[in-house]
C-alpha positions as a Markdown table, in Angstrom:
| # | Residue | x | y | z |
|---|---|---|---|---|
| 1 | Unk | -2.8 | -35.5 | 23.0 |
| 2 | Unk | -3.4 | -35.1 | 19.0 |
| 3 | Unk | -1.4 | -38.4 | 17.3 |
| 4 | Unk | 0.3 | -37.0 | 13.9 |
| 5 | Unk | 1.7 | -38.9 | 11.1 |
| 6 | Unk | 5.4 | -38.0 | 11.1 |
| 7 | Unk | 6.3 | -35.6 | 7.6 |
| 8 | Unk | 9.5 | -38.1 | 7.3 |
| 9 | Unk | 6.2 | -40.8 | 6.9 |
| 10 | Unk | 4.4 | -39.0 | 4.4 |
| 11 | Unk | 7.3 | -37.6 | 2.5 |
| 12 | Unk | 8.8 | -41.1 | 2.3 |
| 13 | Unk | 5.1 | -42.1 | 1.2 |
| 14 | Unk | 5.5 | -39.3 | -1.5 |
| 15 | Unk | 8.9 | -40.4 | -2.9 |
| 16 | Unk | 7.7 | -44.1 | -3.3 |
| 17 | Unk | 4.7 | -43.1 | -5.3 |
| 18 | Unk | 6.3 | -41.2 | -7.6 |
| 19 | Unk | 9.3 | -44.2 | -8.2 |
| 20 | Unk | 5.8 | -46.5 | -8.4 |
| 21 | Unk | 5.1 | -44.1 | -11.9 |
| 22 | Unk | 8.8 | -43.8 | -13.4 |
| 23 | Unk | 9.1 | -47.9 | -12.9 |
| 24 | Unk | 5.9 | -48.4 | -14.4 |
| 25 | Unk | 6.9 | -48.2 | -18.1 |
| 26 | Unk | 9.9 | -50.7 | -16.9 |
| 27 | Unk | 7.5 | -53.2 | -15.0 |
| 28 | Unk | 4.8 | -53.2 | -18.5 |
| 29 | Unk | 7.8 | -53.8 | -20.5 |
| 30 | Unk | 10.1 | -56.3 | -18.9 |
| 31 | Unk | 8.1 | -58.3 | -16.7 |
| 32 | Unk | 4.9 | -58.1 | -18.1 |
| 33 | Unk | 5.7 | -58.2 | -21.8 |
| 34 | Unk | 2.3 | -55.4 | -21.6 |
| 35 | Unk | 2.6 | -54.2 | -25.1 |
| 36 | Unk | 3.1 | -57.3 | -27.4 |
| 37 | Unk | 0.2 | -58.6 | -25.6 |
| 38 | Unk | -1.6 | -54.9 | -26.4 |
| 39 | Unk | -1.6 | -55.6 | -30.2 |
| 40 | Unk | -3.8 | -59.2 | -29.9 |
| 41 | Unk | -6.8 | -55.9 | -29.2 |
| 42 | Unk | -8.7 | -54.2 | -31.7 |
| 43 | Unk | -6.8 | -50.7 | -32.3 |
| 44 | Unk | -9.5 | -49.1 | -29.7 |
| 45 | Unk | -9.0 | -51.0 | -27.1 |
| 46 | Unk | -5.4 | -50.9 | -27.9 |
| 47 | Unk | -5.2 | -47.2 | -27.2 |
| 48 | Unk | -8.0 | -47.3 | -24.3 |
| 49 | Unk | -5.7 | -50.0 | -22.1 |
| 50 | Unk | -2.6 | -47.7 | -23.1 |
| 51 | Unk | -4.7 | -44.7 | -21.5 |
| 52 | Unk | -5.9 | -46.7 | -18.2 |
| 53 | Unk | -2.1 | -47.3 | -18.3 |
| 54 | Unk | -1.0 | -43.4 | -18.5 |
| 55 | Unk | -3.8 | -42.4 | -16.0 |
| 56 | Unk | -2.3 | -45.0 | -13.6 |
| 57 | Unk | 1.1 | -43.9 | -13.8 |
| 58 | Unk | -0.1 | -40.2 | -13.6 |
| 59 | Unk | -1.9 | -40.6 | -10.6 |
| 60 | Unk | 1.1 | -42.4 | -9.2 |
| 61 | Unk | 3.2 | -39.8 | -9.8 |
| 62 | Unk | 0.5 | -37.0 | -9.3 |
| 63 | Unk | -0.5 | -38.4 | -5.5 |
| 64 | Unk | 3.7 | -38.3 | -5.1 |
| 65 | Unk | 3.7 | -34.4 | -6.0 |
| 66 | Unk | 0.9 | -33.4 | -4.1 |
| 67 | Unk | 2.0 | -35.3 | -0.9 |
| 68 | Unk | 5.7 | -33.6 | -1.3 |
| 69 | Unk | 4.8 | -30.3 | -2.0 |
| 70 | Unk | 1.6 | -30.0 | 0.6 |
| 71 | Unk | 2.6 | -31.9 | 3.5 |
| 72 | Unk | 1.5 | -30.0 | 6.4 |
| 73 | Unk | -1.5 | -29.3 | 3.9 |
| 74 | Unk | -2.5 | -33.4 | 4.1 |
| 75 | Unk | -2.8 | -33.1 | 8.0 |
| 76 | Unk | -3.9 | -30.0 | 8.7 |
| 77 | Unk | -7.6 | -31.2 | 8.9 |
| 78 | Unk | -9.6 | -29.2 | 6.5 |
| 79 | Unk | -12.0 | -30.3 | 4.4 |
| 80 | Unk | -10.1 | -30.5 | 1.7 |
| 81 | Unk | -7.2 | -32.9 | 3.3 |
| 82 | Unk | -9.5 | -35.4 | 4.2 |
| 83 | Unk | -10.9 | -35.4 | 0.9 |
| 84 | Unk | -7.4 | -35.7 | -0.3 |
| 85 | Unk | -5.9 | -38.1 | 2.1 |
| 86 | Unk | -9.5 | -40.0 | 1.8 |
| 87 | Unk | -9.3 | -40.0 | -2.4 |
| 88 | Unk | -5.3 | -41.2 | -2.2 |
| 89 | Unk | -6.2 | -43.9 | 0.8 |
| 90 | Unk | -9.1 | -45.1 | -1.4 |
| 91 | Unk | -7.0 | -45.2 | -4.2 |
| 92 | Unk | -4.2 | -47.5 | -2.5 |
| 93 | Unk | -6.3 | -49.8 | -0.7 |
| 94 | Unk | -8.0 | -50.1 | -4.3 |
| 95 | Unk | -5.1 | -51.4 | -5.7 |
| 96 | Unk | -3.9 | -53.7 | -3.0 |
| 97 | Unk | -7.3 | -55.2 | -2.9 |
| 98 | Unk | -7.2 | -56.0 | -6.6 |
| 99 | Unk | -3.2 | -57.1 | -6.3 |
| 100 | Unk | -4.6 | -59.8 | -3.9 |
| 101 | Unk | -7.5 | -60.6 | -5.2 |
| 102 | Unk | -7.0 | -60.8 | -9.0 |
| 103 | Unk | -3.0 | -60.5 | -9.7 |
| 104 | Unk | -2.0 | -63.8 | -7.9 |
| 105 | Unk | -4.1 | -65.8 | -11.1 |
| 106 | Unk | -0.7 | -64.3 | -13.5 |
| 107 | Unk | 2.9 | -65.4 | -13.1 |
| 108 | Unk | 6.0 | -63.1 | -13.0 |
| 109 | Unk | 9.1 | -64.4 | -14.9 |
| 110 | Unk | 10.6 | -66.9 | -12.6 |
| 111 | Unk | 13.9 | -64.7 | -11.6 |
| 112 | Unk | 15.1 | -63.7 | -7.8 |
| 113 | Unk | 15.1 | -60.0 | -9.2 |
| 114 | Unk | 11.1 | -60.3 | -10.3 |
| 115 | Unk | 10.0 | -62.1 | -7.2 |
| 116 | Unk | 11.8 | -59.5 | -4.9 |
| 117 | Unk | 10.9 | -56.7 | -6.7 |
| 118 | Unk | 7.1 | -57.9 | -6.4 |
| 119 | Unk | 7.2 | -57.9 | -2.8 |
| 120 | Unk | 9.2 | -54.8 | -2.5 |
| 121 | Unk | 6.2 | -53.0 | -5.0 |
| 122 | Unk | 3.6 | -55.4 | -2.9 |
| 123 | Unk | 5.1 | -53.7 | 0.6 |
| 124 | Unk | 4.9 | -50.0 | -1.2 |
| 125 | Unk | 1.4 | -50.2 | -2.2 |
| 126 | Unk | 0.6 | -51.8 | 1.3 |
| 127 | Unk | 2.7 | -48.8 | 3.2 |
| 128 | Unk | 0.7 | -46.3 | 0.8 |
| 129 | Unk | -2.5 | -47.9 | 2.0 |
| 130 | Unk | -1.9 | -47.4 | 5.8 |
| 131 | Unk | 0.0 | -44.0 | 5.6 |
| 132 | Unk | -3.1 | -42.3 | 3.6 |
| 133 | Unk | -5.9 | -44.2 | 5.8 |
| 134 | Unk | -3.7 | -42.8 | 8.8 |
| 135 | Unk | -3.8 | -39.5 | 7.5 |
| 136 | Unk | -7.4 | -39.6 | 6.5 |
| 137 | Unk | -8.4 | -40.8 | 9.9 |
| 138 | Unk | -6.3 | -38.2 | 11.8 |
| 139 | Unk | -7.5 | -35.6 | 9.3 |
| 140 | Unk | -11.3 | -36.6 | 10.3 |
| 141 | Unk | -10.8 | -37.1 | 13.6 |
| 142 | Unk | -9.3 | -33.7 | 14.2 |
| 143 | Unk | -11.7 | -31.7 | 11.9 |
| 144 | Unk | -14.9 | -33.5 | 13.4 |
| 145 | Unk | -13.2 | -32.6 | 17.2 |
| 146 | Unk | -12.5 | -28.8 | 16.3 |
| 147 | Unk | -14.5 | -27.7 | 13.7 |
């Protein structure tokens, strides 16, 4: 019996990454007050934290395409879906190790809206985390079983 990561999952996975990228601009702005606290930096590292910044929301919204548009493609057990399942896991349990591990030190504005939203993004990045290790562990399983 082969388990498989149902494509409702992984297209739900695939919508929430790419709202992750469009609310990323909102979440700098708003809650983070990101860009007045930008210009205390030197003009270079100005413009290098504004690029970590667009990379971030790229991949956010590039991991969101790719997992919408290939679906059957992420669990199909190639080679190249468990490198891509295993880059995107990596990626998302990155970032809910460092939301853990670092974030908690900073304070969001003190509103209901801010402190639900944190745990709705907290949830997200968690659900991205299992999803992508599920399908990177169902994609090496399979290959390493039939290839």
């Amino acid at each position: 019996m082969k388990f498989s990561v149902p494509n409702v999952l992984i297209v739900t996975a695939a919508i929430g990454q790419m709202f992750t990228a469009i609310i990323y601009p909102y979440i700098r702005h708003v809650v983070f007050d990101w860009y007045n606290d930008i210009k205390k930096l030197k003009p270079l590292n100005q413009e290098i934290a504004k690029t970590y910044g667009r990379y971030i929301q790229g991949l956010n919204f590039s991991f969101g395409l790719i997992t919408i548009l290939l679906t059957n493609e992420l669990k199909n057990g190639t080679g190249l879906a468990i490198a891509i399942t295993g880059l995107i896991a990596a990626y998302w349990t990155g970032k809910v190790i460092t939301q853990f591990s670092y974030y908690p030190m900073y304070e969001i504005p003190n509103k209901l809206i801010f402190k639900i939203g944190e745990v709705l993004m907290n949830t997200l990045f968690i659900s991205f985390a299992v999803i992508f290790i599920l399908l990177f562990t169902m994609n090496l399983i399979y290959h390493l079983n039939y290839v």
